[in-house]
N, C-alpha and C positions, 0 to 999 in steps of 0.2 A: 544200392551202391554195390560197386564190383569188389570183390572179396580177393579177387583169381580171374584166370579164364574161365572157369563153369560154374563159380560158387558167387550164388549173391545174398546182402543181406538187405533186411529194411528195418532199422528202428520206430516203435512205435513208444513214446511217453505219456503216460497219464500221472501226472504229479511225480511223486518220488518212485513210481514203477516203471520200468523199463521192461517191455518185451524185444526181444532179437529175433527173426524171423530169417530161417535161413532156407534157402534156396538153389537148385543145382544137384554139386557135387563137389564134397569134402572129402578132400586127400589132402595130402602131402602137402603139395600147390597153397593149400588155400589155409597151412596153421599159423605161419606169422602174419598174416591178415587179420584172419580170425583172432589173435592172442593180442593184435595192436589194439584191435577195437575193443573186446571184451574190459582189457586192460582202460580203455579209456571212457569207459562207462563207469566202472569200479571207482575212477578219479573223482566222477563225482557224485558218488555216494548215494548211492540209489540206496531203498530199503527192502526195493524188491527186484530180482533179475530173472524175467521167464524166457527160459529160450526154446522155441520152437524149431524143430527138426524135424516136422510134420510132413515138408514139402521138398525135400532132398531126395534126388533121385539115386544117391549113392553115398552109402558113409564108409570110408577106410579105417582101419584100426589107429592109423595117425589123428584121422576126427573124431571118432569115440575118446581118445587120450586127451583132447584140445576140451570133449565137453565133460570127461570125469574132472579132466583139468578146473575146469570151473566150476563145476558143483565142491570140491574142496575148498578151493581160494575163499569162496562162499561162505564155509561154515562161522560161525557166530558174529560176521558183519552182517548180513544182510540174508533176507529168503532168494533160494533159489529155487526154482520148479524147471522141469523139461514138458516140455506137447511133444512124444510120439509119433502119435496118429498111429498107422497103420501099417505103412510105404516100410521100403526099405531100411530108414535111418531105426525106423524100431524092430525089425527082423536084427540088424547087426547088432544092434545095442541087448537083445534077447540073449542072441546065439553068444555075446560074449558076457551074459550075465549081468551086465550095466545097468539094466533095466531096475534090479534087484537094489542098487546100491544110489540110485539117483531118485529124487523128489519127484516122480512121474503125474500130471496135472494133465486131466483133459481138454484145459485153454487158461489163457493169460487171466480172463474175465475169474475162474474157479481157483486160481493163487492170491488173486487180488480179493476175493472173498473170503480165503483161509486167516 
């Protein structure tokens, strides 16, 4: 699903898990998308929310915000993990220390085992 013009996301469920797989580029453009959907995941009460940022060709400090934003909302309703990877979206999240403060999970499949 389109998120924005260059941000997309794809829901993936296995039971009460939700991964969010995001895709593109998050800026500006793409947080009240981002904050509807996130939001309407949370509606219904997952126990688990990994989001992956694995595959984002660009993250802005507006979308680093959108995803500390959700690992807070998160805390003692439900687990949250972030996917990295390697790209960009975890260079920004580094460089502004996010990395440090957020549940960092090498895949959906290694939260869903924790």
């Amino acid at each position: 699903m389109r998120l924005g013009a260059l941000l997309s996301a794809r829901l993936d469920r296995a039971g009460d898990a939700v991964t969010l797989v995001l895709t593109g580029e998050f800026d500006l453009a793409g947080v009240a998308p981002f904050t509807e959907l996130v939001e309407g995941i949370e509606a219904t009460g997952p126990n688990t929310l990994v989001l992956d940022v694995s595959g984002l060709d660009f993250l802005d400090s507006s979308g680093m915000r959108q995803v500390y934003d959700a690992h807070v909302r998160a805390e003692g309703r439900y687990a949250f993990g972030v996917v990295l990877g390697t790209g960009p979206a975890f260079r920004s999240l580094a460089l502004a220390g996010l990395d440090q403060a957020l549940t960092v999970v090498a895949s959906a499949q290694e939260m869903s085992a924790a």
